[in-house]
C-alpha atoms as a printed R data frame, in Angstrom:
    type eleno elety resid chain resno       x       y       z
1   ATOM     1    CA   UNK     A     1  97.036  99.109 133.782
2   ATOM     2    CA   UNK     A     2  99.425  97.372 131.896
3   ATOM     3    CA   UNK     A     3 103.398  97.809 131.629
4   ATOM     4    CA   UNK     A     4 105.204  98.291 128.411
5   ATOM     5    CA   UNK     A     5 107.055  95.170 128.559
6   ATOM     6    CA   UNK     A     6 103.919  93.457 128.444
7   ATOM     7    CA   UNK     A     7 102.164  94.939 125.633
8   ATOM     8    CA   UNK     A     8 105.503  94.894 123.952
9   ATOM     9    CA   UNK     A     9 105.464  91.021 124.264
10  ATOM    10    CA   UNK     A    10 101.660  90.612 123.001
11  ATOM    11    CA   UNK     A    11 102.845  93.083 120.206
12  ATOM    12    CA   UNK     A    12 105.678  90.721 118.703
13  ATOM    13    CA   UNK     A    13 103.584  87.510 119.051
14  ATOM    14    CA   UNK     A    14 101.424  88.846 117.563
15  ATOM    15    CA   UNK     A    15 103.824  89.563 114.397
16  ATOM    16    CA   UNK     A    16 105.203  86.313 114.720
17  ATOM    17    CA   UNK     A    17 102.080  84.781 113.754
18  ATOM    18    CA   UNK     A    18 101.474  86.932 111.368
19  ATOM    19    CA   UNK     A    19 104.762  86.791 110.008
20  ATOM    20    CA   UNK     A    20 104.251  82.667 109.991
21  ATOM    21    CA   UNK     A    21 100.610  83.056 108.287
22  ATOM    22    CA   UNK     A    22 102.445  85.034 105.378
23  ATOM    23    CA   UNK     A    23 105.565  82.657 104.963
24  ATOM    24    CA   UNK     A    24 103.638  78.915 105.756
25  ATOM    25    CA   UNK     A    25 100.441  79.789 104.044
26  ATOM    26    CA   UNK     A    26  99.444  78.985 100.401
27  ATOM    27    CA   UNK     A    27  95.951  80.630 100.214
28  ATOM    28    CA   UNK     A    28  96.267  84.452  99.160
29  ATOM    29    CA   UNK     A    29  93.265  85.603 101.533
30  ATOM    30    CA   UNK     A    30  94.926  84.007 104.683
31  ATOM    31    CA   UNK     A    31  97.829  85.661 103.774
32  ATOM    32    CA   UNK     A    32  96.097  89.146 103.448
33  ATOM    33    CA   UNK     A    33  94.842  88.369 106.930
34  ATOM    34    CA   UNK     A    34  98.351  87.591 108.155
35  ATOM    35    CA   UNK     A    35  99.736  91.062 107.279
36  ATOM    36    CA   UNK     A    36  96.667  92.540 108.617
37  ATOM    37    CA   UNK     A    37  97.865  90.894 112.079
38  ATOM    38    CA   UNK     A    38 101.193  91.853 111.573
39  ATOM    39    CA   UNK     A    39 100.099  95.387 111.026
40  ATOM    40    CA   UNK     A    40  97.653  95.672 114.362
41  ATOM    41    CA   UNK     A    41 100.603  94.201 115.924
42  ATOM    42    CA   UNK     A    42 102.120  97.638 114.879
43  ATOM    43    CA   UNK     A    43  99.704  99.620 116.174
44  ATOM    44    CA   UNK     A    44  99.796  98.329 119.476
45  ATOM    45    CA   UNK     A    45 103.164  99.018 119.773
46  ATOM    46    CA   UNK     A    46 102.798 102.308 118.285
47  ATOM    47    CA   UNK     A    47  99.654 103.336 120.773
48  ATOM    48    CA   UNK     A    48 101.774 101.549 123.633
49  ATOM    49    CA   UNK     A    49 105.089 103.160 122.781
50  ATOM    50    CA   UNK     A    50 103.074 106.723 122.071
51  ATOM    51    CA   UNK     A    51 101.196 106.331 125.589
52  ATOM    52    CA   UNK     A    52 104.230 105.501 127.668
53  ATOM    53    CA   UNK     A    53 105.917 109.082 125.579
54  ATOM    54    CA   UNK     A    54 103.315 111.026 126.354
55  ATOM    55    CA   UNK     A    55 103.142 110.996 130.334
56  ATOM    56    CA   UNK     A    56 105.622 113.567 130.910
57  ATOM    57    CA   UNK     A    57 104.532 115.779 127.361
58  ATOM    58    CA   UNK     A    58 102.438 118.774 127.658
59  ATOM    59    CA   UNK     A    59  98.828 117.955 126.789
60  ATOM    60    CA   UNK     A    60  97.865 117.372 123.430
61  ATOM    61    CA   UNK     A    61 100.714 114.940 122.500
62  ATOM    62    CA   UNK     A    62  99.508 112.451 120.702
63  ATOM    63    CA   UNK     A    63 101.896 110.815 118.500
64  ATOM    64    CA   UNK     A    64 101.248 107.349 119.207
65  ATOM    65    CA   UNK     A    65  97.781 107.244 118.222
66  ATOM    66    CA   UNK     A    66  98.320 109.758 114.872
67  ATOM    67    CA   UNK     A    67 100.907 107.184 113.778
68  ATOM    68    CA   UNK     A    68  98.372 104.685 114.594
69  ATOM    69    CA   UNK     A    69  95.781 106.282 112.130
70  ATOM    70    CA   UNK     A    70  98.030 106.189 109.463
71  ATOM    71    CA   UNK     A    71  98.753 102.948 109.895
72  ATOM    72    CA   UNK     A    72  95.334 102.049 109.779
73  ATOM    73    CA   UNK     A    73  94.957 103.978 106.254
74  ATOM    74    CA   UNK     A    74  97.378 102.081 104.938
75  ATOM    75    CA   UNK     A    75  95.712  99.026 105.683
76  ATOM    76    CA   UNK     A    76  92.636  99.782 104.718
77  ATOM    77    CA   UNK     A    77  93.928 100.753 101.360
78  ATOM    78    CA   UNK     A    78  96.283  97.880 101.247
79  ATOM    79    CA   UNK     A    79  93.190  95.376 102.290
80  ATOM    80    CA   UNK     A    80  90.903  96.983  99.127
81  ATOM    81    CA   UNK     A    81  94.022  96.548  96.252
82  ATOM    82    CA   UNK     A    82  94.490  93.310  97.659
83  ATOM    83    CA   UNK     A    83  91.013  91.803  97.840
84  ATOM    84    CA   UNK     A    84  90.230  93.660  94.346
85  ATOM    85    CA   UNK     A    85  93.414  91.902  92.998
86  ATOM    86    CA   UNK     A    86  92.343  88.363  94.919
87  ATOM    87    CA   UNK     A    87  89.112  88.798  92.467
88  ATOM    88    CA   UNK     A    88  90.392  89.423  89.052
89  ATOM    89    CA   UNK     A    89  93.228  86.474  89.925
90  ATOM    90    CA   UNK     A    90  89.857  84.396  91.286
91  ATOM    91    CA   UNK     A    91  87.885  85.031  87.630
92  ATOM    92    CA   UNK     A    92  91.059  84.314  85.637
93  ATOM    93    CA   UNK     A    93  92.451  81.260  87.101
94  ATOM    94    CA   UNK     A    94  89.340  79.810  89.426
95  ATOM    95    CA   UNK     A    95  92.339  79.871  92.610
96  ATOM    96    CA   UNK     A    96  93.875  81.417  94.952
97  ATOM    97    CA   UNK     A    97  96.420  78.891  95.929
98  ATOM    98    CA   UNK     A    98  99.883  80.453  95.816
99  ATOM    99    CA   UNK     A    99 101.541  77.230  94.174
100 ATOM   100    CA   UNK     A   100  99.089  77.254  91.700
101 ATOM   101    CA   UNK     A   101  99.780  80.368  90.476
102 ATOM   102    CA   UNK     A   102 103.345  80.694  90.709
103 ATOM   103    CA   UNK     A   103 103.437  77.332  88.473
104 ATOM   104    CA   UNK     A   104 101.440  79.763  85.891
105 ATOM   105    CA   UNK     A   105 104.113  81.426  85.035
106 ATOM   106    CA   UNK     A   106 106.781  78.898  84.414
């Protein structure tokens, strides 16, 4: 349906505004969000690069989409330390503003 190149494209814009939500931001939860993109961004390329792979493979290659899952457990795990953290730095300090905090410790 689509061609490589294509979802290739929508994959690295993707990380580019991610990558520009993690850099330009100040708010912690935005920034969760922004590595969130950046790691779907992955994933496309990962299913893309795994579907393209597996046309000529015997059946039952699925590499793409297993890399894809593990991905995905990554970020699920990286999205509950980092909202649990976003919390206990919420209750202690009443922000989440990066400046804020980084002037905390000076």
């Amino acid at each position: 349906m689509f061609s490589l190149p294509s979802i290739l494209y929508l994959s690295a814009l993707l990380f580019c505004i991610g990558t520009y939500g993690v850099l330009a931001r100040r708010n912690i939860l935005i920034v969760l969000m922004s590595l969130e993109l950046m790691l779907n961004a992955v994933n496309i390329a990962l299913v893309a690069f795994g579907r393209v792979h597996a046309l000529g493979a015997p059946a039952g290659e699925h590499g793409g989409q297993i890399f894809t899952l593990m991905v995905l457990a990554v970020a699920a795990a990286e999205a509950s330390i980092g909202l649990s953290l976003l919390l206990v730095i919420w209750r202690r300090w009443q922000s989440i503003d990066l400046r804020t905090l980084c002037r905390l410790n000076n």
